[in-house]
C-alpha positions in Angstrom: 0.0 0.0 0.0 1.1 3.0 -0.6 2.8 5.5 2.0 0.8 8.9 2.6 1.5 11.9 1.0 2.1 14.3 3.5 4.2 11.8 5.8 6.4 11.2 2.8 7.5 14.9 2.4 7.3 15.2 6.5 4.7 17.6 6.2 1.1 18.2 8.2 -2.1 17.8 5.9 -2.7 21.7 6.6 0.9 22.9 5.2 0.8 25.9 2.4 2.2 25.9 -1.2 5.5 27.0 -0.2 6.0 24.4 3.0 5.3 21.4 -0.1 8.0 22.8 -2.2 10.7 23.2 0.5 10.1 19.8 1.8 10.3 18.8 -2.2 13.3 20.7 -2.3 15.1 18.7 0.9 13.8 14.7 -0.5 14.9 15.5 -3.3 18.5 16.5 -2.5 18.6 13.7 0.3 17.2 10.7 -1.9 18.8 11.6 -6.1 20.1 8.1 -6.9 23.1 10.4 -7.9 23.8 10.9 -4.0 23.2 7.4 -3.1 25.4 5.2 -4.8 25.2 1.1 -3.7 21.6 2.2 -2.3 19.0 1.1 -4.8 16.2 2.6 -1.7 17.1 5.9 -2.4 15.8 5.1 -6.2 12.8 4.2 -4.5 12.1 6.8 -2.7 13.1 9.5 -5.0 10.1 8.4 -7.2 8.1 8.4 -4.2 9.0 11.9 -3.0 8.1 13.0 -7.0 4.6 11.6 -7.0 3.9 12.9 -3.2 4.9 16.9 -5.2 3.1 16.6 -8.2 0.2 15.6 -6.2 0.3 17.9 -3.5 1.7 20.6 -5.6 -1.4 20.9 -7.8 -4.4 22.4 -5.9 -7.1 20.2 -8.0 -4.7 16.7 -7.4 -4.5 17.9 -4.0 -8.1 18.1 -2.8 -8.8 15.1 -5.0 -6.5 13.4 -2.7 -7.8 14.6 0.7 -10.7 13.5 -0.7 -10.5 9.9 -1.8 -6.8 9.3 -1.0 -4.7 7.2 -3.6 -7.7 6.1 -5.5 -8.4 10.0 -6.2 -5.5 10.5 -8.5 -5.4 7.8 -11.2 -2.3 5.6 -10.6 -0.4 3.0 -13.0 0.7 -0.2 -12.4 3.9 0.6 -10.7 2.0 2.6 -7.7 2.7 6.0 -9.3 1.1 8.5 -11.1 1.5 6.7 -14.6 0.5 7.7 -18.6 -1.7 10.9 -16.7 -1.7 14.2 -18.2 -0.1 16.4 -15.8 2.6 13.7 -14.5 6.2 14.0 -15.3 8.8 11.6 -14.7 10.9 12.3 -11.2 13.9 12.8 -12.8 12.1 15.6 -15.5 10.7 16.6 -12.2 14.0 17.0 -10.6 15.5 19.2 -13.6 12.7 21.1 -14.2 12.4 22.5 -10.1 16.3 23.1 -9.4 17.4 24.4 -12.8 14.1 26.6 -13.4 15.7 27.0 -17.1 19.4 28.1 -15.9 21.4 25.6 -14.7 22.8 26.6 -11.3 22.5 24.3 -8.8 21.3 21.5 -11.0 24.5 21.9 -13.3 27.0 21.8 -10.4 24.7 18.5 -8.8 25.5 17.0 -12.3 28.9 17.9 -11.7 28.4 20.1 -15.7 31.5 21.6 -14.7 30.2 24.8 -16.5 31.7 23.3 -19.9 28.1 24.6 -21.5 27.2 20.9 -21.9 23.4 19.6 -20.5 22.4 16.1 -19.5 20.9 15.0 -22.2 17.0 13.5 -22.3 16.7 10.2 -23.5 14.5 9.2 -26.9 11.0 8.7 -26.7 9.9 5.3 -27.5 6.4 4.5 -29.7 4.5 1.4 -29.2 1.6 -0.1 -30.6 -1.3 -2.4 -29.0 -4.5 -3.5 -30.5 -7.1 -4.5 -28.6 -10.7 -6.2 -29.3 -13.7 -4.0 -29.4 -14.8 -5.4 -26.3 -11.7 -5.2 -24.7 -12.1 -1.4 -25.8 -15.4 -1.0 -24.1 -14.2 -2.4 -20.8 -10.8 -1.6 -20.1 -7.6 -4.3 -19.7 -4.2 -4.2 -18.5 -1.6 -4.9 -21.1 1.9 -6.1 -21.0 4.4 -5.1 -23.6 8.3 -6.2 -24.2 9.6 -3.0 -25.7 14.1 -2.9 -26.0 15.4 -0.1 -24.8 18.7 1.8 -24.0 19.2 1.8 -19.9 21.9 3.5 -17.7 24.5 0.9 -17.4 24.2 -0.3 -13.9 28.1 -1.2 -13.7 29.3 2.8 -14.2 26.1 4.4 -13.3 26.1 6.1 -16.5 29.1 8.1 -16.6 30.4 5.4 -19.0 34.5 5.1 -16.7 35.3 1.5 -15.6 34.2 0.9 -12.1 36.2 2.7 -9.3 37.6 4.8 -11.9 35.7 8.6 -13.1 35.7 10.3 -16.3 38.8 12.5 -16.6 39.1 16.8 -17.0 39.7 17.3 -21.0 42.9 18.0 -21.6 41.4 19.9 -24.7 39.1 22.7 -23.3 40.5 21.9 -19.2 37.1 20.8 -18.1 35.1 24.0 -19.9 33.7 21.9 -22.4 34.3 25.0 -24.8 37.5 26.0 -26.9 38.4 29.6 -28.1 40.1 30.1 -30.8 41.1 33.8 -32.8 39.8 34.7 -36.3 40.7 38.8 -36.7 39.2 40.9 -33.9 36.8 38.3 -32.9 37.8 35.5 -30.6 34.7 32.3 -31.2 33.8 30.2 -28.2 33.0 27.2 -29.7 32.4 23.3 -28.3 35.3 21.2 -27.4 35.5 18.7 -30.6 37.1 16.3 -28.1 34.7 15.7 -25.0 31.8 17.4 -27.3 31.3 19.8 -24.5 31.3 17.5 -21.3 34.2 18.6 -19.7 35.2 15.1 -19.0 36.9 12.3 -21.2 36.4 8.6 -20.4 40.0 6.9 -20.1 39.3 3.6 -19.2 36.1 3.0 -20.4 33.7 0.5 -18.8 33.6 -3.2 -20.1 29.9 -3.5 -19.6 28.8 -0.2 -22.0 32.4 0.8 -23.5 32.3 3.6 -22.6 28.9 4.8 -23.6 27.2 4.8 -20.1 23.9 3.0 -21.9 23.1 -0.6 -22.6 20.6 -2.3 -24.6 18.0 -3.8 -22.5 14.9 -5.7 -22.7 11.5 -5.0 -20.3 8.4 -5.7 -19.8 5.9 -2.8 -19.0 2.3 -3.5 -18.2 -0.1 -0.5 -18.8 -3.8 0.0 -18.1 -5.9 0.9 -21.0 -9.4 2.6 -19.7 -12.0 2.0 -20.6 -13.9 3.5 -23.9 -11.0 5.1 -25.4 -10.9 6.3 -29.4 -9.2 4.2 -31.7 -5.6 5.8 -32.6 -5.6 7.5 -28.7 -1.8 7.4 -27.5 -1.0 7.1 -24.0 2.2 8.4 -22.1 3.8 6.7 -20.0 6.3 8.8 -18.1 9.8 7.6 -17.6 10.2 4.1 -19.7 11.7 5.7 -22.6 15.4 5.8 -23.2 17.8 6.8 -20.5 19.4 9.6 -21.0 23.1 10.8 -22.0 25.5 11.3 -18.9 22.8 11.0 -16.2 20.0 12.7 -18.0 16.2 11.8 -17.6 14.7 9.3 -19.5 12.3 9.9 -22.4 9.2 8.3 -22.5 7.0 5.6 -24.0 4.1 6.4 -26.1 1.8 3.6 -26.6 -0.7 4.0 -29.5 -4.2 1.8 -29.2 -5.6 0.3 -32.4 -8.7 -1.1 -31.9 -10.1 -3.8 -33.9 -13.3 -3.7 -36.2 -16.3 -5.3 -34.4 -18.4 -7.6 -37.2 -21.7 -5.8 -35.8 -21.1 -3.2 -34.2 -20.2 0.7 -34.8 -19.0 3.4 -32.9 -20.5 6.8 -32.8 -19.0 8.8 -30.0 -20.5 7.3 -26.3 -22.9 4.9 -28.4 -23.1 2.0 -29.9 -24.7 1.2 -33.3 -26.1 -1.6 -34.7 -28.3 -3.5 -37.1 -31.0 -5.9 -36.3 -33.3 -7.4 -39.2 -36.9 -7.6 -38.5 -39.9 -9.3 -40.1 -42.7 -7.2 -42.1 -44.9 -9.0 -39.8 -42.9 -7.9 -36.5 -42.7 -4.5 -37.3 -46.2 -4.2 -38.4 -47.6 -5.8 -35.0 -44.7 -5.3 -32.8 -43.2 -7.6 -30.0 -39.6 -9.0 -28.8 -36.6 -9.3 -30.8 -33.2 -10.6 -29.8 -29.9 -8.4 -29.8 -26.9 -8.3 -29.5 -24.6 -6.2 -26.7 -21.1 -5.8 -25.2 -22.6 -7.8 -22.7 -24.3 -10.5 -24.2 -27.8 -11.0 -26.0 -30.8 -9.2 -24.8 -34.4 -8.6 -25.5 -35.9 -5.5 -27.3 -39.3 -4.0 -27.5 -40.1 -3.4 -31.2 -43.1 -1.0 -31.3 -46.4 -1.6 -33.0 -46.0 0.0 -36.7 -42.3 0.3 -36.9 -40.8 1.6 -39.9 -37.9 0.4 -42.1 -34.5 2.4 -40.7 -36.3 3.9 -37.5 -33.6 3.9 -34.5 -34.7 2.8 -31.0 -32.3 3.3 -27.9 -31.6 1.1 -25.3 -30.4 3.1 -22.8 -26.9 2.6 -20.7 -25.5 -0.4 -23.2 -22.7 2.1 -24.9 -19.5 3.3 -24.3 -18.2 4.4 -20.9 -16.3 7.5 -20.5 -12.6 7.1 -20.3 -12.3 10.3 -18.0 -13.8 7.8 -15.3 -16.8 10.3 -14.6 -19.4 7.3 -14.4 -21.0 7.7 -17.4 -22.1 5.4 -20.3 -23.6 5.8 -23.6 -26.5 4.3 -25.4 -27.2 1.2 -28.0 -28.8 2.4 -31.2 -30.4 0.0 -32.9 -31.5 0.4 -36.8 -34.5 -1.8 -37.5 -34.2 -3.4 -41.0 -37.5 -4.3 -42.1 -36.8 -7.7 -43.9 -38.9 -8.2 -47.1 -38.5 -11.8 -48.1 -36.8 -12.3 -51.4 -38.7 -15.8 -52.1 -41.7 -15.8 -50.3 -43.8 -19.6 -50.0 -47.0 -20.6 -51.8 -48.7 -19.9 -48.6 -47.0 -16.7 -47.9 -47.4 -15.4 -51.8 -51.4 -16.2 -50.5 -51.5 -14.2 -47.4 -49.7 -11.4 -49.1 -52.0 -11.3 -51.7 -54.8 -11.2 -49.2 -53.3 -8.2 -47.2 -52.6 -6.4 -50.5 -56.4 -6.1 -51.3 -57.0 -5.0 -47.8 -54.9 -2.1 -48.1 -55.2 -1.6 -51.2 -59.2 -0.6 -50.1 -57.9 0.8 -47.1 -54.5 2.6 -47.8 -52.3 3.6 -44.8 -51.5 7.4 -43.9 -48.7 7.5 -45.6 -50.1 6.2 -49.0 -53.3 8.0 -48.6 -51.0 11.2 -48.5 -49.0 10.4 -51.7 -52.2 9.0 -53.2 -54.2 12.8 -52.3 -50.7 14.6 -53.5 -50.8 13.0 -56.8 -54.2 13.4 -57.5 -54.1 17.2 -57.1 -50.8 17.5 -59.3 -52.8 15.6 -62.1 -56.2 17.5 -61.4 -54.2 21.1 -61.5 -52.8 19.9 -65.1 
């Protein structure tokens, strides 16, 4: 289960705006993996500390969550605020709040050694899923395999041989910047040799050579809510790439394709579909079977029902992937089935109820009948 908001920052459930972000500010420091090496906790709770911030942070996540605790912010499998809009990875988090677009203290944490050169993000990855239409209409949890680039756990990403660090240039000393004279103008341009790091790897690492990244393999399992469109992408924050000397990772965008249902249709919240009905049924009415999402069910066709008319059946649609409780309808189109090859006896009974209304011609044909007869009589 997870731990409480406010007791993971250390703070009381009454505490203002600016009490959240300087507990932030102190987890933060205290937990970065970067600070903690040979503790793989300290990964743990610097996720933690992320997802009690962006909660608490945000005055609408926040009184959702004094509310109806964890289940008021939508969570992924993990525990944590996962594929939400509004949710960014810790570590995107962690740049974002200490460099507030400037560097500073984030640069030195990094150890930039002013050189000019930024952790780099890592790649977003794309994925696809398809998924049944039922499937659609319900919800699942999926689990994907997706290859990715991780930070190599043998050098921690800095991409030097364990119990060895990355070197100052001998190019640029450490600026990650060279300057060179052309006329009165002296350019400041990036050091060709550690491409603006600073740092050159002299023993490299046997597990990455050098590159601080290595090619894994995982297995991620996201949940899919309920009713989403077909071609709707979902973020997950964090399982993308790592990124270049310590930087964040990217993230992975899964795209949902959802499969073609034989007889049904979507139309926003509701469901349409077609149900055949005899001349006999419509014209006297009763019970027809139909299908749903959850199973077959019984209709009331009313007396006099025309070819194409729509009835409703309320509450058998699409539920809204916002999670607000609602649902759509089931539209059915009646199809008023004429038979192609009608029977002796039904060529007989036909006949019969021709001549009846033939003397007695319904609303509709009494109409066309009147209309036609005043177009003539005017000529």
């Amino acid at each position: 289960m997870p731990r409480d908001f406010y007791e993971v920052l250390g703070i009381p459930r009454e505490a203002d705006a600016e009490a959240v972000k300087k507990a932030y500010r102190k987890a933060a420091l205290q937990w970065h993996p970067d600070r903690n090496p040979g503790k793989p906790e300290a990964a743990d709770r610097f996720k933690e500390v992320a997802e009690a911030y962006q909660v608490l942070s945000d005055t609408e996540k926040r009184q959702a969550y004094d509310r109806y605790g964890h289940a008021g912010v939508r969570q992924g499998p993990s525990g944590g605020p996962q594929g939400a809009e509004g949710f960014v990875s810790p570590e995107d988090l962690f740049a974002s709040f200490f460099s507030g677009g400037g560097g500073g203290i984030f640069e030195d944490f990094l150890g930039g050694g002013g050189g000019g050169f930024r952790a780099q993000r890592g790649a977003h990855l794309v994925a696809a899923v398809e998924v049944s239409f039922e499937e659609m209409a319900r919800g699942l949890e999926r689990t994907l395999r997706i290859r990715r680039r991780d930070r190599c756990g043998s050098c921690r990403g800095s991409g030097a041989k364990a119990g060895t660090a990355p070197s100052v240039c001998p190019t640029c000393g450490g600026s990650g910047a060279v300057q060179r004279a052309a006329g009165f103008f002296a350019l400041r341009t990036t050091c060709p040799r550690c491409r603006g790091r600073g740092t050159v790897v002299r023993d490299p690492c046997g597990t990455c050579r050098g590159e601080g990244r290595v090619q894994g393999e995982h297995e991620i399992t996201i949940r899919i809510p309920a009713g989403l469109e077909d071609g709707t992408r979902l973020r997950v924050s964090g399982e993308g790439e790592a990124g270049e000397e310590g930087g964040p990772a990217g993230d992975l965008y899964v795209e949902v394709r959802v499969r073609p249902h034989p007889m049904f249709e979507r139309d926003g919240a509701d469901i349409l579909c077609e149900v055949p009905v005899s001349y006999a049924r419509a014209a006297l009415g009763g019970e027809v079977e139909v299908p749903t999402l959850h199973g077959k069910s019984a209709l009331q066709v009313p007396r006099g029902t025309q070819g194409g008319q729509v009835l409703r059946m309320r509450g058998l649609g699409i539920p809204d992937p916002r999670g607000r409780g609602g649902r759509g309808d089931q539209l059915v189109r009646v199809v008023v089935e004429v038979p192609r090859k009608p029977t002796k006896r039904e060529v007989e009974l036909l006949r019969e109820l021709e001549a009846l209304q033939e003397e007695h011609p319904g609303e509709a044909r009494k109409t066309f009948l009147d209309k036609l007869r005043d177009l003539f009589n005017g000529d």
